[in-house]
C-alpha positions as CSV (number, residue, x, y, z in Angstrom):
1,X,-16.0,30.6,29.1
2,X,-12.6,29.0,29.6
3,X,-9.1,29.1,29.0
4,X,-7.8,26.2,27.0
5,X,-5.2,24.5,29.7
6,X,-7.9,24.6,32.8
7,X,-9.7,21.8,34.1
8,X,-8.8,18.4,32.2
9,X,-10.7,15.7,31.7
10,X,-8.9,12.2,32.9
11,X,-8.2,10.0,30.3
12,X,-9.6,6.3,30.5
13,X,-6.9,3.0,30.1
14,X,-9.2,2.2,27.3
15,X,-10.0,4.7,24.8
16,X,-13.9,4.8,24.2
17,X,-15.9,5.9,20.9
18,X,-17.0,9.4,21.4
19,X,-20.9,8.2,21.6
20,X,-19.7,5.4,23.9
21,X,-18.1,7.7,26.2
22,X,-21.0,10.3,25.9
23,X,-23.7,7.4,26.7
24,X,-21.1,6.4,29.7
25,X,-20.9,10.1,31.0
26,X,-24.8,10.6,30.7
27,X,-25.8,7.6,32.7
28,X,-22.7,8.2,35.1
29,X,-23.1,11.9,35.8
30,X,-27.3,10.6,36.4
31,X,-26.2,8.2,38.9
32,X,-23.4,10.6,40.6
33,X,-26.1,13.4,40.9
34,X,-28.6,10.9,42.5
35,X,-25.9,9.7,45.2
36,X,-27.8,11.1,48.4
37,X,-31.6,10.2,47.2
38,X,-32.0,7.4,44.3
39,X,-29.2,5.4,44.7
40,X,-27.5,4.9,48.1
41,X,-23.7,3.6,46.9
42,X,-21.4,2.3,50.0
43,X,-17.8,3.9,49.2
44,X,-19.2,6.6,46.9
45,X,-17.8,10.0,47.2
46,X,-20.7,12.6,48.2
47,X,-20.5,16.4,47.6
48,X,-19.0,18.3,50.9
49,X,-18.1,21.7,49.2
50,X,-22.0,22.9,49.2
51,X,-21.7,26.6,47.6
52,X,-24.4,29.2,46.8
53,X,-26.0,28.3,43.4
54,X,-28.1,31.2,41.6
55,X,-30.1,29.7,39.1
56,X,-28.5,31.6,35.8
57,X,-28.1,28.9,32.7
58,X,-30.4,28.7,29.8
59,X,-33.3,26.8,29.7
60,X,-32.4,24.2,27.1
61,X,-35.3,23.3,24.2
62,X,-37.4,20.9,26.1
63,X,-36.9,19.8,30.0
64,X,-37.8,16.7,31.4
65,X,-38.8,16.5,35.0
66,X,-39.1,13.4,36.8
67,X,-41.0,12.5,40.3
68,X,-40.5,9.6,42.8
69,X,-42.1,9.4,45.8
70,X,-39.9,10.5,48.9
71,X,-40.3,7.3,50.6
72,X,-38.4,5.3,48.1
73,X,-35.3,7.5,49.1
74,X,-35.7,7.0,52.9
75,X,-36.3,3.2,53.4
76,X,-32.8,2.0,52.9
77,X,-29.5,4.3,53.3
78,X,-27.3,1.4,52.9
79,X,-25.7,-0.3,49.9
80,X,-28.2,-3.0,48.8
81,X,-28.0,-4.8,45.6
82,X,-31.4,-5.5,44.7
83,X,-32.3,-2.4,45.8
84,X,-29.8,-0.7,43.5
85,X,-30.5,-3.2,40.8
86,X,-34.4,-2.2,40.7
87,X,-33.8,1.6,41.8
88,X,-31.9,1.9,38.6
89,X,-34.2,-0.2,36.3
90,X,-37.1,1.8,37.5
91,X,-35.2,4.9,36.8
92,X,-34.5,3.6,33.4
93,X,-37.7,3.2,32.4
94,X,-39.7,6.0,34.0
95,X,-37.4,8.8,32.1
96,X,-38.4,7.9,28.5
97,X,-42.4,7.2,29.9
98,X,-41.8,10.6,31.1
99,X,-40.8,12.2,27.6
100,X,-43.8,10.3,25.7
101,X,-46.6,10.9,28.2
102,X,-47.2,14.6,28.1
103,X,-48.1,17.3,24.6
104,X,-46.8,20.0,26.7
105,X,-43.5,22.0,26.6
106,X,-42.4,21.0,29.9
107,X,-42.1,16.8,29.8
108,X,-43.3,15.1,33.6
109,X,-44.4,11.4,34.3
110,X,-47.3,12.8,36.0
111,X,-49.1,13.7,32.9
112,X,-51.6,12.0,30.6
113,X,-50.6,8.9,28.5
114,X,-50.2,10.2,25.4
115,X,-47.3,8.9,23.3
116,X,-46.6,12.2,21.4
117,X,-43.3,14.1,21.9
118,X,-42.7,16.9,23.4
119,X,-43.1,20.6,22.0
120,X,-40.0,22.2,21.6
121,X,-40.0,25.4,24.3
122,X,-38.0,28.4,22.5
123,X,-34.9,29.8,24.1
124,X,-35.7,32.8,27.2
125,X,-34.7,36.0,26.2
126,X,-31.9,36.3,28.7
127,X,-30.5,33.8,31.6
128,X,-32.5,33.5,34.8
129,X,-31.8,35.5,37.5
130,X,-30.8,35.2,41.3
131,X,-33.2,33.1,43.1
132,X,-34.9,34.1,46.7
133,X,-34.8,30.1,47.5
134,X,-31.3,30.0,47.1
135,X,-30.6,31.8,50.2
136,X,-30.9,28.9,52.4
137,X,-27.8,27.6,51.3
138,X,-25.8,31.0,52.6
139,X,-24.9,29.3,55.8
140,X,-23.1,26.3,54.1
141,X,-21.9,29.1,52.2
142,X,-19.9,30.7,54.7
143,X,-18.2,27.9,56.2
144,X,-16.4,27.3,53.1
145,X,-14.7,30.3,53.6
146,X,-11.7,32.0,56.2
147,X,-12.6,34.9,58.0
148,X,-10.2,37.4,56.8
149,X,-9.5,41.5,58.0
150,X,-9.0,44.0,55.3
151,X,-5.2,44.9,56.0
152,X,-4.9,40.7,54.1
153,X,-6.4,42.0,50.8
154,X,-2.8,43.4,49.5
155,X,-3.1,46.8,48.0
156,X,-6.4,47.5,49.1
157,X,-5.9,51.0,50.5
158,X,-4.8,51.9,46.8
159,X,-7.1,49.9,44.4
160,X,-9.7,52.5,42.6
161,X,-12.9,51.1,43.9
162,X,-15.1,52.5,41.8
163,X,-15.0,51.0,38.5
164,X,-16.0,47.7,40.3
165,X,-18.9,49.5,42.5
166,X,-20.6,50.0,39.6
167,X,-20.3,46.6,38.0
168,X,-21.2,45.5,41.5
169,X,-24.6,47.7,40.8
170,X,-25.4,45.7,37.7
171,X,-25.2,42.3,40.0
172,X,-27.7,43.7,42.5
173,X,-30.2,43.7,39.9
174,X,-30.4,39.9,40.3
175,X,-28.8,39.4,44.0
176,X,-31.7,42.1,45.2
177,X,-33.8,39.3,45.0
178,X,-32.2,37.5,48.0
179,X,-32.9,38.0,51.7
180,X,-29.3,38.6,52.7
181,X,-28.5,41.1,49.7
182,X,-31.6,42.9,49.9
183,X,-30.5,45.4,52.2
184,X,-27.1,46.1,51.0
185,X,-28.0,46.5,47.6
186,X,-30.7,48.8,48.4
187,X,-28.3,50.9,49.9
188,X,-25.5,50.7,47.1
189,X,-27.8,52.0,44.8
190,X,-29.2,54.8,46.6
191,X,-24.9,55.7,46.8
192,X,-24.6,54.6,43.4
193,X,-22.5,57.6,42.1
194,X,-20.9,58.3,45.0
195,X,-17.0,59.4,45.8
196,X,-13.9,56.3,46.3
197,X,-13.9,57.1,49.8
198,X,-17.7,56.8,50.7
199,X,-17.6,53.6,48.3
200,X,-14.7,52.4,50.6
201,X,-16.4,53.5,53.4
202,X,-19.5,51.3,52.2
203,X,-17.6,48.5,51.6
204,X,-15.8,48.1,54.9
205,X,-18.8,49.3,57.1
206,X,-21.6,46.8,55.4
207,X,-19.3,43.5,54.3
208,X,-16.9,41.6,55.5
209,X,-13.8,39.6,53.5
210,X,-13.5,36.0,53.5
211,X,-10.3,34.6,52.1
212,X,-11.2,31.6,49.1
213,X,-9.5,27.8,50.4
214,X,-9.1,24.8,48.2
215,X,-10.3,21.5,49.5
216,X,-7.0,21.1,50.8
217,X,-6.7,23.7,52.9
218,X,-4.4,25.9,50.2
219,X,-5.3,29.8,49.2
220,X,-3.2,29.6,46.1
221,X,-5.2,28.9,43.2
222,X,-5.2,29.4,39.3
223,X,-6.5,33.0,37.3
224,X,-6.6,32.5,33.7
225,X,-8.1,34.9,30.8
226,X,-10.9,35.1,28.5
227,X,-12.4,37.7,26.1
228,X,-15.0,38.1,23.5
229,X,-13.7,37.5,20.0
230,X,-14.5,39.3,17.0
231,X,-15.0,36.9,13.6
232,X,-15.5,38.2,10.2
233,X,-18.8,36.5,8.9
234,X,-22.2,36.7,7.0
235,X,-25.9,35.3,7.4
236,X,-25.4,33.3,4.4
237,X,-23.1,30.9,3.3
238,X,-20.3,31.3,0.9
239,X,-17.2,29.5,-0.1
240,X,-15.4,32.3,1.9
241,X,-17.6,32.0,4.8
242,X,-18.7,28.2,5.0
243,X,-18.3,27.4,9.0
244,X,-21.7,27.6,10.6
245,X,-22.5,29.1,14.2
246,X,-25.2,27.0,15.5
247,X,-28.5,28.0,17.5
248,X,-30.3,25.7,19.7
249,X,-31.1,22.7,17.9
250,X,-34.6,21.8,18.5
251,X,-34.3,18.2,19.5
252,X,-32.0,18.9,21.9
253,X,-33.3,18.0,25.8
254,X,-32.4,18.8,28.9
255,X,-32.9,16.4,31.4
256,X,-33.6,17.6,35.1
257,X,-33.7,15.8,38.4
258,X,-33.9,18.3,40.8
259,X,-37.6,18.4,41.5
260,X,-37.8,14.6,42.1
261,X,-34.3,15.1,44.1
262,X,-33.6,18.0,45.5
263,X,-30.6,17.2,47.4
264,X,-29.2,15.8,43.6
265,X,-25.7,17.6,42.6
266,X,-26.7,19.4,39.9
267,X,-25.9,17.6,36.9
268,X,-26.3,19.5,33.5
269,X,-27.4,16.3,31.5
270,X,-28.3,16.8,27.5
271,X,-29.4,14.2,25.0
272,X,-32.4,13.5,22.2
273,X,-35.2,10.5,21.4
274,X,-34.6,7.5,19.7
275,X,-37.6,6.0,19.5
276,X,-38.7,5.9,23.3
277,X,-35.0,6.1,24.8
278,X,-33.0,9.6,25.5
279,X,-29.7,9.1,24.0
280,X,-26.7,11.3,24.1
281,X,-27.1,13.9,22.0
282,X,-24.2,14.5,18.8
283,X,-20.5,15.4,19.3
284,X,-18.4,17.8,18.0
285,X,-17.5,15.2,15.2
286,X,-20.9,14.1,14.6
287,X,-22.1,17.8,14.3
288,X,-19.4,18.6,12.2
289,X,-19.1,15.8,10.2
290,X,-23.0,15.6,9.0
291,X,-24.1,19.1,8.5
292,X,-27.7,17.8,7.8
293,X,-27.9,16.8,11.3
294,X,-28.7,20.7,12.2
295,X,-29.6,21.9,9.0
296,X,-32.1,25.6,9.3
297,X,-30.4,26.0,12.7
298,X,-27.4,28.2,11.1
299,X,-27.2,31.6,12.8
300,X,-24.8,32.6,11.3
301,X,-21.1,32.0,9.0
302,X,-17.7,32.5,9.5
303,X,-14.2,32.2,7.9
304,X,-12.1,30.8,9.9
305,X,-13.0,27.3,12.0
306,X,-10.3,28.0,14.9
307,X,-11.6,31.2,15.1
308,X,-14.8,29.5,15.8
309,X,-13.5,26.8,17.6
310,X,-11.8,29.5,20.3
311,X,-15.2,31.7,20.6
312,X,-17.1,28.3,21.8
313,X,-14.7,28.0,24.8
314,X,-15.4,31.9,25.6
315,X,-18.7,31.5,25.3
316,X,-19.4,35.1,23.6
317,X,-18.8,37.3,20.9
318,X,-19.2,39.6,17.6
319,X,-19.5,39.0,14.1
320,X,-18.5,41.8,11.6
321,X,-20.7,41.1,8.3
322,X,-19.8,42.5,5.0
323,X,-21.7,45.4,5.3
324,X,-20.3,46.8,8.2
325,X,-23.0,45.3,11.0
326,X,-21.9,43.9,14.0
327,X,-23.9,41.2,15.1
328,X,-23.4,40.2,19.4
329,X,-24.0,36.7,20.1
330,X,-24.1,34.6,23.6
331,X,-24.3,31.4,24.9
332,X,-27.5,29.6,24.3
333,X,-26.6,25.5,25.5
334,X,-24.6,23.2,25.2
335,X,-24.8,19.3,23.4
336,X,-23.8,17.9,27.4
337,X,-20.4,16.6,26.9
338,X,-17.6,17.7,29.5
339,X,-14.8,19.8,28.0
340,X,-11.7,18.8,26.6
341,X,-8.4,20.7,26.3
342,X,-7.1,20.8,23.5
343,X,-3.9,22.6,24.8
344,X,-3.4,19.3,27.4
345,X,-3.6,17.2,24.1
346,X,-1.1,18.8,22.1
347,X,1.0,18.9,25.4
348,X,0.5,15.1,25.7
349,X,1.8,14.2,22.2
350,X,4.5,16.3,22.7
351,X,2.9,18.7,19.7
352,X,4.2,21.6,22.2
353,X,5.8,22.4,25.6
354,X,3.5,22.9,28.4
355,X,5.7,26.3,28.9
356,X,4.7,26.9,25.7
357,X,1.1,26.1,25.4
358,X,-0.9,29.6,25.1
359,X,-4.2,30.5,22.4
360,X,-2.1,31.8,20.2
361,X,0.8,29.1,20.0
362,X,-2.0,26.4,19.6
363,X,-3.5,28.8,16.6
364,X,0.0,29.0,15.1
365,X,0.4,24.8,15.7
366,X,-3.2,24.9,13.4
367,X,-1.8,27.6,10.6
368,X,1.3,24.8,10.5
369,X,-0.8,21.5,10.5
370,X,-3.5,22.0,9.0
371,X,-4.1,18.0,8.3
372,X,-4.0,17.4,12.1
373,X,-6.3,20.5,12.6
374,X,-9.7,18.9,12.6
375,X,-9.2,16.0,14.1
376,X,-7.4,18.2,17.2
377,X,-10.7,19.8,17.4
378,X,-12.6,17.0,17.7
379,X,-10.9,15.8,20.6
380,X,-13.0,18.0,22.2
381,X,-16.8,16.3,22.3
382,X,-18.6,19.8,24.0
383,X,-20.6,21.9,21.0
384,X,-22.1,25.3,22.1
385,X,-24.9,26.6,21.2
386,X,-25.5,30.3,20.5
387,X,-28.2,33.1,20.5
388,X,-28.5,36.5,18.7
389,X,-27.9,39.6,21.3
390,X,-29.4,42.8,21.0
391,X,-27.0,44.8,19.6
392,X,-27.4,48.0,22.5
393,X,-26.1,45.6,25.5
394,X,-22.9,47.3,27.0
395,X,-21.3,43.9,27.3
396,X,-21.8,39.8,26.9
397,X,-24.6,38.7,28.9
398,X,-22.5,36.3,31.8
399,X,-24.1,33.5,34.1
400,X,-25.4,36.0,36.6
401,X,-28.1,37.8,33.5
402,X,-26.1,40.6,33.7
403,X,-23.5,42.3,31.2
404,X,-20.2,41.4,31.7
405,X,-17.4,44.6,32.6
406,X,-14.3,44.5,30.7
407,X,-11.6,44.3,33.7
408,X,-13.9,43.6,36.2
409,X,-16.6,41.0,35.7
410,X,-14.6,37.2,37.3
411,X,-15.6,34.1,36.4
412,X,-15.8,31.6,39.3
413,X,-17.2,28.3,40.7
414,X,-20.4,29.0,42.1
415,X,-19.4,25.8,44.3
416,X,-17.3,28.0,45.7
417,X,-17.7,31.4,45.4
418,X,-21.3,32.8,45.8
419,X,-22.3,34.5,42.0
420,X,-22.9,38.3,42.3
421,X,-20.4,38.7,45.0
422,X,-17.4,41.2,44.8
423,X,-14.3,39.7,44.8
424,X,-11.0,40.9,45.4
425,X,-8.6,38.8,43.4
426,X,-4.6,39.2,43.7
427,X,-2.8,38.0,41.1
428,X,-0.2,38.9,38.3
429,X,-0.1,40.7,34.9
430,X,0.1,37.7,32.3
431,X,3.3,36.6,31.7
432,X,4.8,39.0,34.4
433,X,5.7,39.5,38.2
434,X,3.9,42.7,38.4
435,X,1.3,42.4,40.9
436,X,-2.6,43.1,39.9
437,X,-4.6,43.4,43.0
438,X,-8.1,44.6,41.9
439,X,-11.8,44.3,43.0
440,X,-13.8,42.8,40.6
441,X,-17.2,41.1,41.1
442,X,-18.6,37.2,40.0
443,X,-21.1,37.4,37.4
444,X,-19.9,34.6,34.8
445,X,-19.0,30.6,35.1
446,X,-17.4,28.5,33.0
447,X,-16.8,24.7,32.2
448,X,-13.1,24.7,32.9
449,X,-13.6,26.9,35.8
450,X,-13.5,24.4,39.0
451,X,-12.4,24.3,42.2
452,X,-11.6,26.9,45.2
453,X,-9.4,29.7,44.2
454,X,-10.1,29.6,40.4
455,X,-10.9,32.5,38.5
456,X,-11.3,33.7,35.0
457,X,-10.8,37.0,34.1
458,X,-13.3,39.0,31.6
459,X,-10.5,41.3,29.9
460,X,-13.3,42.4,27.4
461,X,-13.5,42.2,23.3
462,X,-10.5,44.5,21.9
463,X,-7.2,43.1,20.1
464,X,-5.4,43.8,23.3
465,X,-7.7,41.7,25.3
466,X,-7.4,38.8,23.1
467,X,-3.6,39.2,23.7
468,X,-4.1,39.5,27.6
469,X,-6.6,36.4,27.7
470,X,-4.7,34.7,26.0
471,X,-0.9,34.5,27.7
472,X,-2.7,34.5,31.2
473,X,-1.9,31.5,33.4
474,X,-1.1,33.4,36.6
475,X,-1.1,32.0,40.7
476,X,-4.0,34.0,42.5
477,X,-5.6,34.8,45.7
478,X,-9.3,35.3,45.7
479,X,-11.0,37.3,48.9
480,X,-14.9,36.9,48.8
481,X,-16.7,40.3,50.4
482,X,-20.3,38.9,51.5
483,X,-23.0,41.3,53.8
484,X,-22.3,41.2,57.8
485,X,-25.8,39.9,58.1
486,X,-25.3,37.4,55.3
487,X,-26.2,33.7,57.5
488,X,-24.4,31.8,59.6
């Protein structure tokens, strides 16, 4: 769920094929996430902005686990050749024996020998939800951020707490899980519909702030905007509706490291089986290019391709049918490749101004070339991957499982900002110097949405939101509000 200027992707001196760069990034992002266990590199850069991570993406169609034995990681910490040279063979090999050795949903080299692929799993109901294991990482947690007081958090005396009280409510349904929320969460509920001043009261009697900082040592960071859109569309195809939302293909995989290393970064790596190998799986172009590729997997059709193109960076939305029905849709997966910016492209060419550069100028660069259009859209390699809502949930379901809250529900880097936690964000209006100071609480993430102080804001799914998320490109404070007895 991103805005389109966040978070760029560095361009190479060479440009690559699209399946040449995916095969580069799947094999590079294995080797970066196996930095402090399989493969010890002298001069590599190792993760030292450790944040709390609650388990909240969708399983993807089939998972592959891989094991090593611990002793293989502890013999040799320095850079060694051979060892790297054999470490990375052996990887090589072990994760397609590990996709053909087991008839079960869930793929492991520690099963039979049996050469038949994997069964496809089918897509959970709804994302995971806080884990009680994650707690253990609170007290790396909290030295990533700057004990603040409450008289820092401008406007605080006058923000209306209670609109963000109960979105925080929602978020204790999954962070009541965790040692360090268990108590305070408890206790919010039992004051769930209590006054602004006991909420206040609450608030400054049972957390404490902590002021977001960049790696550099900054507190000014980035907010940006996003919404739910609202296509026109229909369950069948039509010369008027003829752009297909996709569900989860079923030979996509999902290949995780973090039993054999648990120390890995984690890596959201995607691809499929050719033959015995795990390839990259297809890229925008590819997908939309061959529409046999994923053919039974539509979920639906739509009108308009930018339209489409914009509701896979939010990551949500509705579909009006013909007759009236409004059909909610959420993120299901993705096809693995890191996003690209569109908005940086068209700044690059010199299509448009970077002052310039908003959703809506980029849809009104589209309406005027429409013979550049596809090709623009391309640029972008990531594909999402949706899933049919039920049509009673109050919001979009975000990272945390929960339903996101128009005006309230952030989306963060759970690198940096714990998931579930209120926040108190100080920004701007978009486009303007009037100051919006509000609480709000993190319950969503996004691909484009890295780094310290980096938030998105959920505005919700009306015209006015669309507006709002769209223009929003503001400088912002974040203040975290975590539990006194939250670990040090």
């Amino acid at each position: 769920m991103t805005n389109p200027l966040a978070m760029q992707q560095n361009k190479s001196r060479q440009p690559l094929s699209n399946s040449k760069q995916g095969m580069i990034y799947f094999f590079s992002s294995l080797l970066s996430s196996c930095s402090n266990g399989l493969f010890f590199l002298r001069g590599s850069v190792h993760q030292t902005r450790k944040m709390n991570r609650l388990n909240a993406k969708i399983a993807s169609s089939a998972k592959i686990h891989i094991f090593f034995p611990k002793k293989m990681f502890l013999q040799n910490r320095h850079f060694n050749r051979n060892l790297l040279k054999t470490q990375f063979i052996t990887l090589l090999i072990l994760i397609p024996l590990g996709l053909t050795s087991c008839k079960t949903e869930t793929i492991s080299t520690q099963s039979s020998t049996s050469q038949t692929p994997a069964k496809v799993a089918a897509i959970p109901a709804a994302p995971q939800s806080a884990s009680p294991t994650q707690d253990t990482r609170d007290k790396e947690d909290k030295k990533l951020l700057k004990a603040a007081s409450w008289s820092m958090l401008p406007g605080w005396q006058h923000e209306s707490l209670l609109p963000a009280w109960n979105t925080f409510i929602q978020s204790c349904r999954s962070l009541e899980r965790r040692p360090s929320w268990q108590d305070v969460c408890t206790q919010a509920t039992i004051i769930r519909h209590s006054s602004e001043q006991a909420v206040r009261n609450f608030l400054e009697n049972h957390f404490a702030p902590y002021q977001v900082i960049n790696p550099d040592g900054t507190t000014t960071g980035l907010a940006t905007g996003y919404y739910e859109p609202l296509l026109k569309g229909s369950r069948k195809y039509s010369s008027r509706f003829r752009y297909p939302i996709y569900s989860t293909p079923d030979n996509l995989l999902a290949v995780e490291l973090k039993d054999a290393l648990p120390d890995a970064n984690q890596v959201a790596l995607r691809g499929r089986l050719q033959g015995r190998k795990i390839i990259p799986y297809y890229t925008r172009a590819e997908i939309e290019n061959n529409r046999s590729l994923l053919k039974g997997k539509e979920l639906l059709w739509v009108e308009d391709e930018v339209e489409l193109f914009f509701l896979q960076i939010q990551g949500s939305g509705r579909v009006v049918l013909e007759n009236g029905e409004t059909v909610k849709i959420g993120y299901a997966d993705h096809n693995g490749y890191p996003y690209r910016s569109i908005g940086k492209i068209l700044i690059d060419r010199g299509e448009l101004p970077a002052w310039q550069v908003s959703m809506q100028s980029i849809k009104q660069w589209g309406r005027q070339n429409p013979a550049k259009l596809k090709s623009l859209l391309q640029q972008n390699a990531r594909y999402i991957f949706f899933r049919e809502l039920p049509a009673d949930l109050a919001g979009p379901i975000g990272a945390l499982g929960v339903p996101l809250t128009a005006g309230r529900s952030l989306a963060i880097d759970p690198e940096s900002v714990p998931l579930g936690a209120p926040v108190y964000l100080s920004t701007t209006w978009p486009n303007t110097a009037q100051p919006l100071n509000r609480l709000m609480v993190a319950q969503d993430t996004g691909s484009a949405i890295k780094g310290g102080v980096r938030a998105d804001f959920f505005w919700g799914h009306s015209p006015e939101a669309q507006a709002q998320a769209g223009k929003m490109k503001q400088q912002a404070q974040m203040w975290v509000l975590l539990p006194k007895q939250y670990r040090e």
